[in-house]
N, C-alpha and C positions, 0 to 999 in steps of 0.2 A: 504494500500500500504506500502511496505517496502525498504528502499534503502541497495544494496550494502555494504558489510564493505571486506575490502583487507588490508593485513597489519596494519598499523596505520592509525585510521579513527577518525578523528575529526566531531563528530553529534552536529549539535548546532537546537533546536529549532525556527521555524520560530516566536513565538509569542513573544519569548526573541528578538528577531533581530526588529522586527517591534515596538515593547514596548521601549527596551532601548539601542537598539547599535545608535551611534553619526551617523546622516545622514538617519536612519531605513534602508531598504532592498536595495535598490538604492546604497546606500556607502557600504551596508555590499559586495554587491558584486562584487565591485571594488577590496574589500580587495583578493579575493579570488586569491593565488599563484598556483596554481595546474590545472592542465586538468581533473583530477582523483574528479572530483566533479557530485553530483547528485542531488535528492530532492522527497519529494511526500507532502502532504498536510499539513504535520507540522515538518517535518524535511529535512534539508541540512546534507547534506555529505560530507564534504573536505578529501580525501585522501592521505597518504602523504607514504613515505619506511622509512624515518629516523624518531628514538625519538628526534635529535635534530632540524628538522623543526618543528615537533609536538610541540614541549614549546615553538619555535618562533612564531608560529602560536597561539598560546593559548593566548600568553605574549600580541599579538597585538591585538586580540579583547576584552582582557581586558581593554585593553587604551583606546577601542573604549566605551566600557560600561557595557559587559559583564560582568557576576561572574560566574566563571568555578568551585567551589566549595564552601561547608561551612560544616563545622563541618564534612569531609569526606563524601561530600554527594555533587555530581555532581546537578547541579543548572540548569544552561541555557543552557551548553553543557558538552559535555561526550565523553570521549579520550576511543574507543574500539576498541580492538586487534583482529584480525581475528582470532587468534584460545583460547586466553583466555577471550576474550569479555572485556566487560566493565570495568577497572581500580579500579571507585569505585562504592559506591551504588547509582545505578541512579531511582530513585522509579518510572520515567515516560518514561522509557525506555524496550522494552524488545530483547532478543539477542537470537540467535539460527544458531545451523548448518543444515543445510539440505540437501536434494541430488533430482534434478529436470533435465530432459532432459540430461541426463548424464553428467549431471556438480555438483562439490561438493563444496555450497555455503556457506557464512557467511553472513547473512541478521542482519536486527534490524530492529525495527517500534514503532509508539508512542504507550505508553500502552493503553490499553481500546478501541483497536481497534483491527481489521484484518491483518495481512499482506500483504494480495490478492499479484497483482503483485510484481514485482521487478525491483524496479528504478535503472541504469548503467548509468555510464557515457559516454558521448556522444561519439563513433569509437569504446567504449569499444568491445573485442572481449573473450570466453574462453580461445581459443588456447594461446594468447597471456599475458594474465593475471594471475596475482599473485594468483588467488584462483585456478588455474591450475597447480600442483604439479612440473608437468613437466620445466614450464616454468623457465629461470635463473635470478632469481633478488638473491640481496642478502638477508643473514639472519642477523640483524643489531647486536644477537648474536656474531656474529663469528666476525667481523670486528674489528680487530687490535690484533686476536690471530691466526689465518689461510688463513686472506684474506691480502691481499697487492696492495693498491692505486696505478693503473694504470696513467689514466689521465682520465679528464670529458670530454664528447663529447656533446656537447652542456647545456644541461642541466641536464644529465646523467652524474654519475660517474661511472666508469667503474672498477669492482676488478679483481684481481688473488687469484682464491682459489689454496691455496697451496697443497691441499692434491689431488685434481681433477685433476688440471691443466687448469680449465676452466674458462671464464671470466664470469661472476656476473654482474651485473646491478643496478646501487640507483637513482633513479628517484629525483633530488634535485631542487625544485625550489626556485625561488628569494622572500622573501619575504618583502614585503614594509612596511615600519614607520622605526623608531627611537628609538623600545623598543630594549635591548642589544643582544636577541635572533636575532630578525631580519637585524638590522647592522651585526653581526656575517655572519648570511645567505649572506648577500648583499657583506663584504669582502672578504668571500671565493670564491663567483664566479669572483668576478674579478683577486683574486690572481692567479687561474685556468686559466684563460684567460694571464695573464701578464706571469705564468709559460710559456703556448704554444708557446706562442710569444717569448719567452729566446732561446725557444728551435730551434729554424727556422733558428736562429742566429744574427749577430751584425744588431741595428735598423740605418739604415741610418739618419744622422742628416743633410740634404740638407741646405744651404744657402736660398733657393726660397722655400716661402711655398708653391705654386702650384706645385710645383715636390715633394714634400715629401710624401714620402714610407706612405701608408694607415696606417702602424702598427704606425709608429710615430703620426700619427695625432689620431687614437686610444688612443693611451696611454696617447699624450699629451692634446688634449683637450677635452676629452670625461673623461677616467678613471680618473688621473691625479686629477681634480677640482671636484670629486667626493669624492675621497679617500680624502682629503685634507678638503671640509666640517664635516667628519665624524671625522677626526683626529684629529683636532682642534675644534670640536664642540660635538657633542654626543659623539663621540667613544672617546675622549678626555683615558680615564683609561681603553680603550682596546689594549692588543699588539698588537692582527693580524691585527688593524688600522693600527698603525704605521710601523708595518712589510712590510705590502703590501703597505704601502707609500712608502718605502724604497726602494722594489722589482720595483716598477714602474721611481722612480727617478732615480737610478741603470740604467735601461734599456734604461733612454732617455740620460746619461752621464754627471747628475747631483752628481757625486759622494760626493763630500762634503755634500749636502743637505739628500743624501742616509745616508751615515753614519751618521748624527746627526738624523735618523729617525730608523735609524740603534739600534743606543744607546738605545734610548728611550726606543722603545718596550725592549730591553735586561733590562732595568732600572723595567719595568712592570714586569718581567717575568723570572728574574735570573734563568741561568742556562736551557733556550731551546735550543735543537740543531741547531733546523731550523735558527734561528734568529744570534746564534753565528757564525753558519756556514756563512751567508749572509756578517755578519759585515765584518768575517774575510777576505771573496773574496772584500767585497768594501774598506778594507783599504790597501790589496796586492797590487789593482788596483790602489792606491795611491801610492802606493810605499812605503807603510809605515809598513815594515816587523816588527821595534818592539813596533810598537803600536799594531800588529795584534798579535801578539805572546802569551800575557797571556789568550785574548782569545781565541786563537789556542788550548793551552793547556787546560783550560776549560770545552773544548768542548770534549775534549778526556777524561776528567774525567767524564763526564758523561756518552759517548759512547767509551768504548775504545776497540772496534772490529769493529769501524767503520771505512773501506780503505779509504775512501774521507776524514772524519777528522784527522787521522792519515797522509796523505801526505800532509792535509793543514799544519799542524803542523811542518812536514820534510820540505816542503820548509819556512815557517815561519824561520827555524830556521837557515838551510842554507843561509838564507839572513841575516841571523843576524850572521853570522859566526861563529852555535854550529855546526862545521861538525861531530863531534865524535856522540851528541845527534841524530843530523839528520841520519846520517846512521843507527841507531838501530831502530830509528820509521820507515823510509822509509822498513828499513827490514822486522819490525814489519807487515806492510801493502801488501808488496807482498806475507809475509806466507799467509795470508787473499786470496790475490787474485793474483796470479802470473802472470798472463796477462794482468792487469790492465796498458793499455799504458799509462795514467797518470801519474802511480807512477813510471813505469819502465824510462818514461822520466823526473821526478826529482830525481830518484836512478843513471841514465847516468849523468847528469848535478852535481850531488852532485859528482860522483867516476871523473869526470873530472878536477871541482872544486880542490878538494884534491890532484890528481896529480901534478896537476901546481904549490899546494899549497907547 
């Protein structure tokens, strides 16, 4: 019998999982993040679309007991590509494409045996799946040279290929422990989640906890004391910890506590936009235009065709009363995008300002 391989296929041997993972079979299959999962008599299949779940996924069953390689030689499991197979030399492994019932497949199975059947995971369908040409997932290739992050819809992230025009698909699940791969997995989804929620708009902060707005109670005692274990405790030396602490304290109208979580990650991670850009909205919202100002400017020296840091910087600086400075960036940012009703309403506010002035 042989299982399944679609994009990134993480094969681990069942006699490696029974011998030495923490718990044997029982726990190993707790670990499992993915639907995209199968098996036959000495092999598991965990399926994944990204290479960054792949090493979160690798990371976590080595903490469990696993050895994923030695000496360039895949051990207990073996990381295979749907169309270049197996990563490295896996000597108990064998890999092949083939074409059955007119589907064009990527199988594998333990050496020294048959293939016979082929194990899929469970709803799995052709039409719908990645060993189906047709179908639109993405290529993990193309991602951050022609594709542009939508937003995730549940546990999908959702692209724009730029050259098509069409939306893409990255199937990203949550992956459990404590190794940095997997915190990684586990902050993004919630920042994804705490994004959606920004976007809906302002979270009501009720007096009476039995009337409080479901997103409030979300963030506050759900997300919130999640992020905040991870931040001060494993994630301690990860920014997007303390980013997406930031991002969620921000949204409940903890601004002081947002900005010093604000700092931190920018203290991890000098000079990211995302992070700059957060600070600089959580210290305007202070009112605190020249503490937000160098890194306003900051942010433009690393993206400076960017119209959203470009106007944070115009208004930064018109509250600090450089109107001469503010009108050449605000300028700067309508050549960019001349419709942008944000800047054209700190370019009105700025040419008003100065009249009076």
């Amino acid at each position: 019998m042989a299982v399944l391989v679609e994009v990134f296929s993480v094969v681990i041997r069942r006699e490696a999982i029974e011998a030495r993972f923490n718990g044997g079979m029982e726990a190993f299959l707790r670990t499992i993040p993915s639907a995209a999962v199968c098996g036959d008599g000495g092999l598991i299949r965990v399926g994944f679309m990204d290479p960054r779940d792949v090493d979160a996924y690798v990371e976590r069953l080595e903490a469990e007991g696993l050895t994923s390689c030695h000496e360039e030689m895949a051990i207990d499991l073996a990381v295979v590509h749907q169309d270049q197979g197996p990563a490295m030399s896996v000597p108990w492994l064998e890999f092949k494409k083939i074409e059955t019932g007119g589907m064009r497949l990527s199988i594998c199975w333990l050496a020294g045996n048959e293939p016979g059947r082929i194990a899929v995971p469970q709803d799995w369908t052709y039409e719908t799946s990645a060993s189906n040409s047709g179908a639109r997932f993405v290529n993990a290739a193309l991602v951050g040279d022609r594709l542009k992050f939508l937003r995730r819809e549940n546990s999908v992230d959702v692209y724009l290929d730029l050259q098509t025009n069409e939306e893409l698909y990255s199937g990203r699940p949550q992956i459990g422990g404590d190794t940095t791969g997997a915190l990684q997995t586990q902050i993004v989804t919630m920042l994804h989640e705490a994004w959606a929620i920004d976007r809906k708009g302002p979270v009501p902060r009720p007096r009476l906890w039995r009337r409080a707005d479901p997103r409030y109670r979300r963030l506050n005692n759900e997300m919130l004391p999640e992020i905040e274990r991870i931040a001060n405790g494993p994630g301690q030396q990860l920014m997007p910890a303390h980013f997406a602490r930031g991002i969620v304290l921000r949204l409940l109208g903890r601004l002081a506590d947002a900005e010093h979580a604000f700092r931190k990650a920018n203290e991890l991670a000098p000079g990211n936009v995302n992070v700059l850009r957060d600070l600089v909205r959580c210290l305007a919202e202070q009112r605190k235009p020249q503490d937000a100002l160098p890194f306003a400017r900051e942010a433009v020296s690393v993206d400076p065709v960017d119209k959203t840091l470009l106007g944070n910087l115009a208004s930064c600086l018109m509250q600090c009363g450089e109107h001469e400075e503010s009108l050449r960036v605000i300028s700067q940012a309508l050549d960019i995008d001349p419709n942008d009703h944000i800047n054209r309403h700190i370019r009105d506010a700025l040419l008003k300002r100065t009249s009076l002035g």
